[in-house]
C-alpha positions as CSV (number, residue, x, y, z in Angstrom):
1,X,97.4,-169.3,56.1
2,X,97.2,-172.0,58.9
3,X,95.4,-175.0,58.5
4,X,92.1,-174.8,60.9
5,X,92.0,-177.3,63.9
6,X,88.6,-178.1,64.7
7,X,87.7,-180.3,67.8
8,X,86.2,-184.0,67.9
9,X,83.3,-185.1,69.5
10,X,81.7,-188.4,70.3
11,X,78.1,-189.0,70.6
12,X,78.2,-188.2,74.2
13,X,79.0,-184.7,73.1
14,X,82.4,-184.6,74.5
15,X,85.8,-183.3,73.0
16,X,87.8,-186.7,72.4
17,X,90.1,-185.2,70.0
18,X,91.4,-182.7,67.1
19,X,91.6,-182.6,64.1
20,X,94.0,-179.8,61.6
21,X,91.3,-179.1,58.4
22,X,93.6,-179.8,54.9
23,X,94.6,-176.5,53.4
24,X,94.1,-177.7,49.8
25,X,90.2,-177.8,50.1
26,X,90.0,-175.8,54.1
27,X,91.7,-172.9,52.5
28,X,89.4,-169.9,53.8
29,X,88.3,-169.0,50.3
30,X,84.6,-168.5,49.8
31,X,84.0,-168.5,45.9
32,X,80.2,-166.6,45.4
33,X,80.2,-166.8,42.2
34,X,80.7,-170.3,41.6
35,X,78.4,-171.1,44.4
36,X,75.5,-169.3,42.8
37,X,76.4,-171.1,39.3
38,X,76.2,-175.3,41.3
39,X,72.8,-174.1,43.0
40,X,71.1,-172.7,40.0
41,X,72.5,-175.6,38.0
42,X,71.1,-178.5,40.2
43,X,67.8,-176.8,41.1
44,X,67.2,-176.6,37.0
45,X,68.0,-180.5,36.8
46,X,65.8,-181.2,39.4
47,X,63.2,-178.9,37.1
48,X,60.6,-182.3,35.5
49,X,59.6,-179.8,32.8
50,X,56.2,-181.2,32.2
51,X,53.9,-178.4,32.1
52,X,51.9,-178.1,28.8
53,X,48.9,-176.5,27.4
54,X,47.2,-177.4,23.9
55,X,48.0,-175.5,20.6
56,X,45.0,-174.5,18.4
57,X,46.0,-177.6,16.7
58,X,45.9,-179.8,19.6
59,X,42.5,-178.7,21.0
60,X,39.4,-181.1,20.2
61,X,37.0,-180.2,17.9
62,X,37.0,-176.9,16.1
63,X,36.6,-179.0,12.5
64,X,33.4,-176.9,11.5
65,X,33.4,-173.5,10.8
66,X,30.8,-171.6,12.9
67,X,28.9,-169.9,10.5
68,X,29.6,-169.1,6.5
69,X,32.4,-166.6,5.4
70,X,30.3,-163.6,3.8
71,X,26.3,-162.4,4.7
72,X,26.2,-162.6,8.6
73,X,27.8,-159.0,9.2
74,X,29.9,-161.1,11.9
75,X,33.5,-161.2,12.0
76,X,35.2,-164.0,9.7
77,X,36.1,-167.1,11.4
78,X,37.1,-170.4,10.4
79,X,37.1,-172.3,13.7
80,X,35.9,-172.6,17.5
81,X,39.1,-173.6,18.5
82,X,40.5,-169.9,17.8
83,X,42.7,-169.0,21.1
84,X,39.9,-166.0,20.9
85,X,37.6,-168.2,21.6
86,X,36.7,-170.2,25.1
87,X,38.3,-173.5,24.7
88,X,40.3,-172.4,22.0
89,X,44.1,-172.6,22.2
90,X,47.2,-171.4,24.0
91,X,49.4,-169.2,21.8
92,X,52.7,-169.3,23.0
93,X,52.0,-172.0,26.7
94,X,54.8,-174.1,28.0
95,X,55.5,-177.1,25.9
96,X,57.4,-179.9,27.8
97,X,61.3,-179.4,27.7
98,X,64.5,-180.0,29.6
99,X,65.7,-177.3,31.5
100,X,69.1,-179.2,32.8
101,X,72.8,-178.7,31.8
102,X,76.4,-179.5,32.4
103,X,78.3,-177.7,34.8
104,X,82.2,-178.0,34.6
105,X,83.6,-180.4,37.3
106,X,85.9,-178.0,38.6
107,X,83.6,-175.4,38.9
108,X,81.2,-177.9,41.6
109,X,84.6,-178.5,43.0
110,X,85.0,-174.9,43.8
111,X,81.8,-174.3,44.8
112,X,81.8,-177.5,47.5
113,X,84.7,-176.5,48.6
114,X,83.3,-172.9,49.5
115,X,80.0,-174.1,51.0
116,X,82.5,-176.0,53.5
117,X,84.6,-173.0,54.6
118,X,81.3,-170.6,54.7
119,X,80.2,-173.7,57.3
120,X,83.9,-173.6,58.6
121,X,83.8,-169.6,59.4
122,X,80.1,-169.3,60.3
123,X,81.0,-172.3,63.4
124,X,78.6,-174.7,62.0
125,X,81.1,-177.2,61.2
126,X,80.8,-179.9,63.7
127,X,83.6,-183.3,63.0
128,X,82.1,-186.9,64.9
129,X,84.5,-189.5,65.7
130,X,81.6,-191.5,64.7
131,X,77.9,-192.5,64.5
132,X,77.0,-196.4,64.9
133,X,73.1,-196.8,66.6
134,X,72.7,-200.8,66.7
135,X,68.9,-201.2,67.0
136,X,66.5,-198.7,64.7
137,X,65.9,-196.0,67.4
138,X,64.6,-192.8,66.6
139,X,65.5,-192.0,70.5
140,X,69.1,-192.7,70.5
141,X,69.5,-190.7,67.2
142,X,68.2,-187.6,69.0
143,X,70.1,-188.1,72.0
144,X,73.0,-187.7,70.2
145,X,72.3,-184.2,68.2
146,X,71.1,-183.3,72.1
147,X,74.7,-183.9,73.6
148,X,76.1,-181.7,71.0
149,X,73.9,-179.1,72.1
150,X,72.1,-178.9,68.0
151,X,68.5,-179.3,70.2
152,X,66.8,-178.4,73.5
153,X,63.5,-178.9,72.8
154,X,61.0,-179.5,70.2
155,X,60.7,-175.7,69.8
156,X,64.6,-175.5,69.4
157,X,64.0,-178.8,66.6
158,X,61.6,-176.6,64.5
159,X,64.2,-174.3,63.5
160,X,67.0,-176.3,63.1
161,X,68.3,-177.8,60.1
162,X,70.9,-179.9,60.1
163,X,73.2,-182.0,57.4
164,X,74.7,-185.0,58.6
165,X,77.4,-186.4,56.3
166,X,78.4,-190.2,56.6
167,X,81.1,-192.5,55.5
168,X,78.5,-195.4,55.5
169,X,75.2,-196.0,56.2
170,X,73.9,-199.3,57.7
171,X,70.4,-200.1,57.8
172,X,69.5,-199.5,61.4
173,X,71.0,-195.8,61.4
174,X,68.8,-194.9,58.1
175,X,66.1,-196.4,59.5
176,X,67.0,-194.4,63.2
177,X,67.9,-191.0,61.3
178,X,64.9,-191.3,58.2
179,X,61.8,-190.0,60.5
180,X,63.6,-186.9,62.1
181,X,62.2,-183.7,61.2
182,X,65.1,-181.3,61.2
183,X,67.7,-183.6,59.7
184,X,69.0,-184.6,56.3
185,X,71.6,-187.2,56.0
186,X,73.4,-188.4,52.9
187,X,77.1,-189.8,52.0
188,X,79.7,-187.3,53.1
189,X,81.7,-188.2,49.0
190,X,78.0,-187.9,47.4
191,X,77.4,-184.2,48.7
192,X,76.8,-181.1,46.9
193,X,76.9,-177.5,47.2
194,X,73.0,-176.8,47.5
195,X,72.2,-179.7,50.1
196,X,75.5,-178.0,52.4
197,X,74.2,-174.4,51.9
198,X,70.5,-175.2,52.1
199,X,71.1,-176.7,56.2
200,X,72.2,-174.2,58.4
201,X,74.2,-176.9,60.7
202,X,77.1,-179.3,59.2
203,X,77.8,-182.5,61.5
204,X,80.3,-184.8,59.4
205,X,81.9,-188.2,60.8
206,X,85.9,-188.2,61.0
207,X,85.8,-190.5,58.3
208,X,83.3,-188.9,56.1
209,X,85.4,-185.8,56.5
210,X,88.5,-187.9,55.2
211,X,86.7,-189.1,52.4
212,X,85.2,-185.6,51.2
213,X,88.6,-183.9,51.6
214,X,90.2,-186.7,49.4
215,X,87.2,-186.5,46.8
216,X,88.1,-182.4,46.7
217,X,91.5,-183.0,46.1
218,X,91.4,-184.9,42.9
């Protein structure tokens, strides 16, 4: 197979460049499997696990029995707190517990590296030379994802979703990029499988791209 070349484009939405995609993690392959196994894994850490309900045990009150054993003609009971009775017990509720787990290295390796080509053959791969915004402006973040032809209008912005991947982050570009509707941004070498597969739109600096591929290739 040959290596993909994918264009380069600055934030004026023009081709500047190319760049030839590294076979060893750009290799076409789309693993399902271990794709399904990262995104169930990391939405069941991101599980709190804190619902509860209240044994018979737990429940206040419930200390006296309601009325003597033998003579009424009722049904025996020994407390109000039965989870028969209103305000009695939960048999068998959710107790607090930790629903996460350990997923081999090399199988979140597999899986990253098939979200990227799904991006890759789907044509929602887009490579920027770069992304530097010097003053905090929610304006000139926008501009930008309008030159690459992501938005038209506000209509256009409410069904996008878009993943931008970084090799840094200064202050004034989180603070530009944080209020924007349609876009999550994060560290292209802190990504995962769910947050690439969950936006339908890829845009990753050169150098974030460098620093994923190497990441992958360890």
């Amino acid at each position: 197979m040959e290596a993909i070349t994918l264009p380069i484009y600055n934030t004026e939405g023009k081709e500047i460049n190319n760049i030839k995609l590294d076979l060893s993690v750009f290799d076409g392959v789309i693993n399902e499997a271990a794709m399904h196994q990262a995104v169930n894994a990391y939405r069941a850490n991101q599980r709190k696990g804190l619902a509860a309900t209240k044994t018979r045990g737990e429940v206040s009150g419930g200390g006296k029995k309601p009325w003597k054993q033998k003579g009424t003609g009722r049904a025996r009971v020994g407390s109000t707190r039965s989870p028969l009775w209103r305000h009695g017990g939960v048999v068998f509720g959710p107790h607090p517990r930790d629903f996460s787990y350990v997923l081999p290295a090399k199988i979140k390796s597999l899986a990253l590296k098939s979200g990227l080509n799904a991006k890759v053959r789907e044509n929602n791969l887009i490579v920027l030379d770069s992304l530097k915004i010097e003053k905090p402006k929610v304006k000139d973040a926008l501009r930008v994802f309008s030159n690459l032809k992501l938005i038209n209008n506000a209509k256009s912005a409410k069904k996008l979703s878009v993943l931008l991947l970084l090799d840094k982050i200064s202050d004034s570009l989180r603070l530009s990029l944080r209020n924007i509707s349609f876009l999550n941004f994060n560290l292209a070498q802190d990504t995962h499988v769910y947050e690439v597969m969950a936006n339908k739109k890829l845009v990753i600096t050169k150098d974030g791209l460098t620093q994923l591929i190497n990441r992958l290739k360890k």
